[in-house]
C-alpha positions as CSV (number, residue, x, y, z in Angstrom):
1,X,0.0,0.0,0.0
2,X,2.8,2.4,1.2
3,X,4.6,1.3,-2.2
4,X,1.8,2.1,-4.7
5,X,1.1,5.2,-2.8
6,X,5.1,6.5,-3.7
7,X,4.9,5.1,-7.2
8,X,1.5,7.0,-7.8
9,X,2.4,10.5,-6.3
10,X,6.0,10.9,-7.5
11,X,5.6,9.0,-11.3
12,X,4.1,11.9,-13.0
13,X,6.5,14.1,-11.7
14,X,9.4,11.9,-12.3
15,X,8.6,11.9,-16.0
16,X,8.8,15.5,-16.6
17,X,12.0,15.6,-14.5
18,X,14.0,12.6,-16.2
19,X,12.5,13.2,-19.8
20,X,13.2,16.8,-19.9
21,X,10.1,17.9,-22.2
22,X,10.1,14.2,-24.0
23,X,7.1,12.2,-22.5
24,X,8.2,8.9,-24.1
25,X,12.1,9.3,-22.8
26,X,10.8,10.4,-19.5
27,X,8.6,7.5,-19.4
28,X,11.3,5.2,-20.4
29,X,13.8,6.5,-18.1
30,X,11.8,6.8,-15.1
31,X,10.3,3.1,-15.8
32,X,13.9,1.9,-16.2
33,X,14.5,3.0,-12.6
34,X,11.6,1.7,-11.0
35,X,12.9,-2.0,-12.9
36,X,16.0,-1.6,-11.1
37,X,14.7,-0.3,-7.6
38,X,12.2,-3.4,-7.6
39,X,15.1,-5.9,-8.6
40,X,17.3,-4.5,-5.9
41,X,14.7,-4.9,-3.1
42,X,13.8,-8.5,-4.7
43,X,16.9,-9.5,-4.4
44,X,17.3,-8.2,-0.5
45,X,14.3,-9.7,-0.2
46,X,14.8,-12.7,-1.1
47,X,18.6,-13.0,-0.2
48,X,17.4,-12.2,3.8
49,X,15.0,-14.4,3.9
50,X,15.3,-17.6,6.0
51,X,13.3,-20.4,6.8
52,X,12.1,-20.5,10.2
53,X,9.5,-22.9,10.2
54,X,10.3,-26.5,8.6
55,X,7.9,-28.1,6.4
56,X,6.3,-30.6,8.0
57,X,5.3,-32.5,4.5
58,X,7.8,-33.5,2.4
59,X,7.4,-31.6,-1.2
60,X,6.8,-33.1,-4.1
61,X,6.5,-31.5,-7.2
62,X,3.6,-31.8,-8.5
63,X,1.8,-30.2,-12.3
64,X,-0.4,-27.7,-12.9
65,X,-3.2,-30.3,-13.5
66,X,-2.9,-31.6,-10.2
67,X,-2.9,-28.8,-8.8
68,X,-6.2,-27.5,-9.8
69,X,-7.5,-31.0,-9.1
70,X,-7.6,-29.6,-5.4
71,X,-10.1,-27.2,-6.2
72,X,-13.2,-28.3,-5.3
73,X,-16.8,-26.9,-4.3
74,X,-16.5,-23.0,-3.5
75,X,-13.1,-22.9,-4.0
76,X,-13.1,-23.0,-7.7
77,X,-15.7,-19.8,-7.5
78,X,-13.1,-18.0,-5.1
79,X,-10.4,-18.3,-7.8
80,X,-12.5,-17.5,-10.1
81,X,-13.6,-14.7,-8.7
82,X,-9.9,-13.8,-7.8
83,X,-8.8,-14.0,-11.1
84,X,-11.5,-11.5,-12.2
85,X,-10.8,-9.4,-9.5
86,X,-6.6,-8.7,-10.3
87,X,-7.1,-9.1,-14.1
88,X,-9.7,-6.1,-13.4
89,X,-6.8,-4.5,-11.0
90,X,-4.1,-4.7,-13.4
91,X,-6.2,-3.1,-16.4
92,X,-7.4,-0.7,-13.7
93,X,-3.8,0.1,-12.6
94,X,-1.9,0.0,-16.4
95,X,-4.6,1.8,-17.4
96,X,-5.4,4.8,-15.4
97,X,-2.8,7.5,-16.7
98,X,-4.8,7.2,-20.6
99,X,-8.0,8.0,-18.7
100,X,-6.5,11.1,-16.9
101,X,-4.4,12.1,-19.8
102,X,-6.6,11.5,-23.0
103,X,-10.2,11.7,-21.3
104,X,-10.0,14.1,-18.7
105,X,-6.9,16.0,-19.8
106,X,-5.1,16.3,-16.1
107,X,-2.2,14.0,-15.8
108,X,-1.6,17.0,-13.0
109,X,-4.2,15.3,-10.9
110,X,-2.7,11.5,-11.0
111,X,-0.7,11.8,-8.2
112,X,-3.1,13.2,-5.6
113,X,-6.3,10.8,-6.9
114,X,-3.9,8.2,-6.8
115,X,-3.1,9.1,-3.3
116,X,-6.8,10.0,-2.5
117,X,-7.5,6.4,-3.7
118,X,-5.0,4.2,-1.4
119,X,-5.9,6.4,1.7
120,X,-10.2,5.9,0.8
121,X,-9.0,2.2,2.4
122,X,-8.0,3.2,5.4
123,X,-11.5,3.5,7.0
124,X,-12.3,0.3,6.1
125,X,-8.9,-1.1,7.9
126,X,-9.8,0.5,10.7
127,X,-13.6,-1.5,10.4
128,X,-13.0,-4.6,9.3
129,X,-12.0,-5.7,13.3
130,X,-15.6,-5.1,13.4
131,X,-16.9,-6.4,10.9
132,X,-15.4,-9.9,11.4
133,X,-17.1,-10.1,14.4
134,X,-20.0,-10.0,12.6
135,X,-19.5,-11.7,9.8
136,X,-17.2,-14.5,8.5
137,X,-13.9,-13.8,6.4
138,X,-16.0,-15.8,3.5
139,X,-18.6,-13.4,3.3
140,X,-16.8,-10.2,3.9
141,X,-14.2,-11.4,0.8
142,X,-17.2,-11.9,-1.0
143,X,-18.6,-9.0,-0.1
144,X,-15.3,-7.1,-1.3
145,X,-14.6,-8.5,-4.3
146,X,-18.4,-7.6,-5.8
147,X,-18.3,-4.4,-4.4
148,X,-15.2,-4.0,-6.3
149,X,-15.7,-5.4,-9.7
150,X,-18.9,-3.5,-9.3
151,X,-16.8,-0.3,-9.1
152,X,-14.3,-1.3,-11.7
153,X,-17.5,-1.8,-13.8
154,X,-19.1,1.5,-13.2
155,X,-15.6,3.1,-14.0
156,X,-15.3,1.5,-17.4
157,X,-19.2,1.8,-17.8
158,X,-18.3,5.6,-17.5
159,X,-14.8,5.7,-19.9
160,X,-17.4,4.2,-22.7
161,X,-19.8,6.7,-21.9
162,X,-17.1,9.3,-22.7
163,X,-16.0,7.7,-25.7
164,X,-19.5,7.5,-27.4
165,X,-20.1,10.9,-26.1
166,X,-16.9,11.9,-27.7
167,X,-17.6,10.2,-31.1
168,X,-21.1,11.6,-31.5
169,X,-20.0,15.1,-31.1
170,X,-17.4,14.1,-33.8
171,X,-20.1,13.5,-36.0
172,X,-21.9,16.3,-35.4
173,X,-19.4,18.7,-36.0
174,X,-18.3,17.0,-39.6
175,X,-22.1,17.2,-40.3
176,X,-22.3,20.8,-39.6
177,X,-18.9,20.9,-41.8
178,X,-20.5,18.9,-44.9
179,X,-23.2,21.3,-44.8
C-alpha cells in the first residue's frame, strides 16, 4: 500500500524531470529505474529471507493439472472470482494515466487521486476488526470482491460513456462541416 502510494504520487512528476520535455524518454527512463529499484529490493528480499519454520510434509513436485485438481466446491468460485478481481486491478492500474491524460486532460491530478484512492482504504482497515465479528472472512471477501468489480465496472461503464459521447460530437461537428 505504502509502495503504490510513492509510485503513484511521485511517477508523473518523475517523467517530466527525467525526460526533460520528452514524454516517451521520460517514461522510459523513469520506468527503467523503478525496474532496477524493484530488482534490488527482490533480491534483499529474497537474499534475507530464511526459513524459520520446517515443512512438516515433504514436497513433491507436482503439475499444474494436479494442482487444480484440489479445487473443489467454493473454491473453484473463489479463484474464479480472484482472477477476475486482479485481471480487473491490473487493467485498472496500467490503465489509469490514458484516462487522466486523453479523457480528462489532467495527468496533474494522477498523483493526488492516486493518493486519495489508497488512503479511501483506510476507513475500512480500521472497520473490518468489526466487521469480522459480525460476519465471516468468507462473506466479507465476497462481499469485497463484488463491491469491487462493481466499481471497476461503473468506471469503465463511465470511460465508454465518454467515448460515445466523444464520437457523436465528432459526428456532429463534420455534419455541420458537410453542410
Amino acid at each position: 500500500m505504502a509502495g503504490t502510494a510513492v509510485v503513484m504520487s511521485i511517477t508523473e512528476p518523475l517523467v517530466r524531470f527525467l525526460g526533460g520535455g520528452n514524454e516517451a524518454k521520460g517514461y522510459l527512463i523513469t520506468m527503467t529505474v523503478y525496474g532496477i529499484a524493484a530488482m534490488c529490493i527482490f533480491f534483499v528480499t529474497f537474499a534475507s529471507t530464511e526459513e524459520v519454520v520446517p515443512p512438516t510434509v515433504s514436497q513433491k513436485h507436482s503439475s499444474l493439472k494436479e494442482d487444480f485438481k484440489g479445487l473443489t466446491g467454493q473454491a473453484w468460485i473463489l479463484f474464479l472470482l480472484n482472477l477476475f478481481y486482479f485481471s480487473l486491478y491490473v487493467v485498472r492500474s496500467t490503465t489509469v494515466i490514458y484516462y487522466f491524460k486523453y479523457n480528462l486532460n489532467r495527468t496533474e491530478w494522477l498523483s493526488l487521486v492516486g493518493i486519495l484512492g489508497i488512503l479511501s482504504g483506510l476507513p475500512m482497515l480500521l472497520l473490518l476488526p468489526a466487521l469480522e465479528k459480525k460476519y465471516s472472512k468468507r462473506s466479507l471477501m465476497f462481499f469485497s470482491i463484488i463491491l469491487y468489480i462493481a466499481g471497476d465496472l461503473l468506471y469503465k461503464l463511465d470511460s465508454l460513456r465518454g467515448e460515445m459521447t466523444h464520437e457523436l460530437e465528432a459526428r456532429r461537428v463534420k455534419q455541420t462541416d458537410e453542410v
